[in-house]
C-alpha positions in Angstrom: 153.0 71.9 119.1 154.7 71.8 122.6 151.5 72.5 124.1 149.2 69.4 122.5 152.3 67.3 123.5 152.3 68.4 127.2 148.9 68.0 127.4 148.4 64.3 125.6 151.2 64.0 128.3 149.2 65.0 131.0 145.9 63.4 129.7 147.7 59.9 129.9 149.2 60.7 133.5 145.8 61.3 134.8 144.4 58.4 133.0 146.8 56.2 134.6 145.7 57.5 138.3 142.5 57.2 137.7 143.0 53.8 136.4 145.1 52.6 139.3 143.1 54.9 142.1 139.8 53.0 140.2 141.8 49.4 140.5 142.8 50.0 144.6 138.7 50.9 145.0 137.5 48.2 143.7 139.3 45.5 145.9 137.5 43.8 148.1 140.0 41.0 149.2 140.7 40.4 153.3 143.5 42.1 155.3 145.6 41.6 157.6 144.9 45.5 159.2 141.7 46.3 160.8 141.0 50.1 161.2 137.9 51.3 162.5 136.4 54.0 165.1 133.7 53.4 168.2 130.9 56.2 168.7 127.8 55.8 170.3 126.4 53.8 169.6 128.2 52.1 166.3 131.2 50.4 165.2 132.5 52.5 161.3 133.0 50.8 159.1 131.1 47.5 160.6 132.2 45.0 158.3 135.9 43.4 158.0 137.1 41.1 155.6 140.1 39.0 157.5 141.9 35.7 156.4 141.9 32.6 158.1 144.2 31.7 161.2 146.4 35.1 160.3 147.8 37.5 163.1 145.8 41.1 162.4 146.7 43.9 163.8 143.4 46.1 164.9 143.7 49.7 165.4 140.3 51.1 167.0 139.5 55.0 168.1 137.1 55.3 170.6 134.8 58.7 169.8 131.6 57.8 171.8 131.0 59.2 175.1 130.6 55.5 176.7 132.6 52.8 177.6 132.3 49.9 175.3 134.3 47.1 174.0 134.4 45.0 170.6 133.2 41.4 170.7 133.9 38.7 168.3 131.5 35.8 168.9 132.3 32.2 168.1 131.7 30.8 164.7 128.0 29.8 164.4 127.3 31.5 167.6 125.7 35.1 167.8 124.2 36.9 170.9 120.8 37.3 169.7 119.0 40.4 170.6 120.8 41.3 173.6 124.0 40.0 174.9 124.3 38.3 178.4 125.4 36.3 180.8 124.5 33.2 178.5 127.0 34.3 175.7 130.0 35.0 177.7 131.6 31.4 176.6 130.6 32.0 172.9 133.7 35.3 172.9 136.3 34.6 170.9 138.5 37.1 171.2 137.1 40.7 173.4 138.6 44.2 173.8 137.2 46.8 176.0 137.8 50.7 175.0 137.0 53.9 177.8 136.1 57.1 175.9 138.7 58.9 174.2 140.8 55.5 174.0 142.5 54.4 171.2 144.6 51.2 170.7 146.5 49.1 169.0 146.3 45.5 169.1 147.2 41.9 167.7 145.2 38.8 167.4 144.8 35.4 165.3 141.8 35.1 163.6 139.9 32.2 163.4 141.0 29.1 161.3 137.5 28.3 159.9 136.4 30.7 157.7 132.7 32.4 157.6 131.0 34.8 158.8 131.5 35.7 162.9 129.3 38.5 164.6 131.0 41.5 166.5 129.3 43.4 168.6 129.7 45.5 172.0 128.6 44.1 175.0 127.7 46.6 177.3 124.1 46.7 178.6 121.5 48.3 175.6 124.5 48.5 173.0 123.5 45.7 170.8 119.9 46.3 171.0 121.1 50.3 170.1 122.9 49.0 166.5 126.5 48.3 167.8 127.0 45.0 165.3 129.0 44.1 162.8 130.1 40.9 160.8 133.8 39.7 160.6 134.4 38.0 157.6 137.3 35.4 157.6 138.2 34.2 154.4 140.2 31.2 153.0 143.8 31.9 152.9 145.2 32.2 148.9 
């Protein structure tokens, strides 16, 4: 009798885990903590979910072999196929990154929400798959 009880015990337990590890999955809501890693030639993940006009703090490992920096274009501007000269006033906010780097850093996002390209700037990397969307929500 112990033993069914233990176990109905433990059954519920793991239920509850499962329910609550399910729950934390399955949000998809902005944040205010952006952690990703650089290789070459991509930014994982490449899609962030931020809310509008917040500080974020942006923690980024740098794996690739390649200097490279993370780009976040103005809203309704991207660079096209390859970033140049031409899109160097459309930067919102830029970071650059040497291999083996890894940083720590704090910016406000922008107040109009939508979605902003990111890429890296460095000659080919665009045209080589280094993009990624920033997506700045309405503040709750």
């Amino acid at each position: 009798m112990k033993k069914k009880i233990v176990t109905k015990k433990l059954l519920i337990l793991l239920a509850m885990i499962l329910a609550l590890a399910l729950t934390a999955c399955g949000t998809s809501g902005s944040s205010t903590n952006i952690n990703f890693r650089m290789t070459d030639f991509a930014f994982t993940p490449n899609e962030f979910s931020v809310p509008a006009g917040q500080e974020i703090t942006v923690h980024i490992t740098h794996d690739g072999t390649v200097a490279h920096n993370f780009i976040v274009m103005k809203s309704g501007t991207e660079a096209g196929d390859m970033f140049d000269e031409a899109d160097q006033p459309n930067i919102y906010w830029e970071m650059d990154l040497q291999p083996g780097d890894s940083k720590t850093v704090t910016f406000t996002t922008p107040e109009q929400p939508g979605t902003y390209q990111v890429l890296c700037g460095m000659a080919g990397h665009l045209q080589s798959g280094m993009v990624g969307k920033l997506i700045v929500t309405e503040q709750q």
